[in-house]
C-alpha positions in Angstrom: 80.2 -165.0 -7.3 79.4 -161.9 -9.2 76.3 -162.9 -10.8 75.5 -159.9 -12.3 78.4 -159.5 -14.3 79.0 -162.7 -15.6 75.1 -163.2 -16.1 75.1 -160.5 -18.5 77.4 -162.3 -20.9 81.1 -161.8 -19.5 82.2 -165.3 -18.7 85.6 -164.0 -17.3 85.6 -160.7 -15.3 88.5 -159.0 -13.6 87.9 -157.5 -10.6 91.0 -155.2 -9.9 92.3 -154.5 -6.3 95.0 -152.1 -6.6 93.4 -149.9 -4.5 92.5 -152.1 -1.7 94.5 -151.7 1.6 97.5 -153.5 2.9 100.7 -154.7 1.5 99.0 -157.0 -0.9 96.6 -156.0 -4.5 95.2 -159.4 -5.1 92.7 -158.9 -8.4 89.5 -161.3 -8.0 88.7 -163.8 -11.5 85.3 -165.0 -11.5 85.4 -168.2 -14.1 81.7 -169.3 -15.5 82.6 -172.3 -12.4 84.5 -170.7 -9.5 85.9 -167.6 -8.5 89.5 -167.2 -7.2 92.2 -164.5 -5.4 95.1 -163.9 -7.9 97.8 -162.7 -5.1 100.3 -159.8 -6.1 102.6 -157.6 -3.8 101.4 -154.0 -3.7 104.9 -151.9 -5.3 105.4 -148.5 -4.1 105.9 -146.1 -6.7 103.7 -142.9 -8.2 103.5 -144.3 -11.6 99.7 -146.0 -11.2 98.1 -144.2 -14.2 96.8 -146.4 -16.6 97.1 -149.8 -14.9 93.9 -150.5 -15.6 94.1 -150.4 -19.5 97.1 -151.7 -19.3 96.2 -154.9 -18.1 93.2 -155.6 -19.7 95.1 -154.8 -23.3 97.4 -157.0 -22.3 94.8 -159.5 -21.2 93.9 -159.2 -24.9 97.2 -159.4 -26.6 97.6 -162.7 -24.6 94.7 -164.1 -25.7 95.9 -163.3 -29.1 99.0 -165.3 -28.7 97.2 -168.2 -27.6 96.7 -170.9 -30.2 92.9 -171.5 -31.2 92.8 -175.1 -30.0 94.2 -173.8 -26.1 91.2 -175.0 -24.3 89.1 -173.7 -21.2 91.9 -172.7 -19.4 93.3 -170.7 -22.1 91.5 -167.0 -20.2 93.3 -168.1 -17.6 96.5 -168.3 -18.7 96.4 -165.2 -20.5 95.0 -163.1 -17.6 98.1 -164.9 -15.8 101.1 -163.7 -17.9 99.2 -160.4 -18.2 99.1 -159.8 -14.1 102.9 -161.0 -14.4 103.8 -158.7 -17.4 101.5 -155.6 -15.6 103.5 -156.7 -12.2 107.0 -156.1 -13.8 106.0 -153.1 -15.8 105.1 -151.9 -11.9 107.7 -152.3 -10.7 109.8 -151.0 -13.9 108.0 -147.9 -13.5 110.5 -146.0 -11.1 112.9 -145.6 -13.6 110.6 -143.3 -15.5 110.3 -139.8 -15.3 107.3 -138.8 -17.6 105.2 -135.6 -16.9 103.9 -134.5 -13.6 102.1 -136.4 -11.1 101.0 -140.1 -11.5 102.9 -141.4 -14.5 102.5 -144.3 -16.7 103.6 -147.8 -15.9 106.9 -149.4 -18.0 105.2 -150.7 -20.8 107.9 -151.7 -22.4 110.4 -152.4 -19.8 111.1 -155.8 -21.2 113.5 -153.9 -23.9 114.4 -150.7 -22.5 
C-alpha cells in the first residue's frame, strides 16, 4: 500500500481523512509491512484549521518522549497518543472563540 511514498524513504506515512464523508475520519498508517485503518469519530465543530500540523507535531513530540531502546512499534505508539491527544484537542475546540471563521484546535486543553 502506498508504494510510492514509502519507496521514497518515508517508512511511516499518515494518510489523513478528516475530510472524508460519513460520521467517521479514520487516518490510513502504512508501516514498512502492512497498512491499517486508525478509526476516529468525526466531531462537529468549526475549529478544523490547523489539524494537520497539529498532529503531525505532535506525532513528533511523541516520538521524542519515547525512550531510544522502544522498538519497531515505537511509530506506532506515538502516532497513537498523537490521534488521541489531536482527538481531544477536537473536541476541546468548542470552547474557543478565536478570530473569525475556522479556528484553531485546543492545543492545550489538557490545562486550560
Amino acid at each position: 500500500m502506498l508504494p510510492g511514498l514509502t519507496q521514497l524513504g518515508a517508512p511511516y506515512v499518515v494518510l489523513k481523512g478528516g475530510h472524508l464523508r460519513g460520521a467517521t475520519c479514520p487516518d490510513l498508517l502504512a508501516t514498512p509491512n502492512t497498512h491499517e485503518w486508525l478509526p476516529a469519530s468525526r466531531i462537529d465543530t468549526n475549529n478544523l484549521h490547523g489539524t494537520g500540523c497539529a498532529l503531525s507535531s505532535a506525532i513528533a513530540a511523541c516520538l521524542a518522549k519515547l525512550p531510544v531502546d522502544a522498538g519497531t512499534d515505537a511509530p506506532v505508539a506515538a502516532i497513537s497518543d498523537a490521534k488521541q491527544w489531536l482527538h481531544a484537542a477536537l473536541e476541546a475546540s468548542v470552547r474557543l472563540s478565536v478570530g473569525k471563521g475556522r479556528g484553531p484546535v485546543h492545543h492545550f486543553h489538557a490545562w486550560w
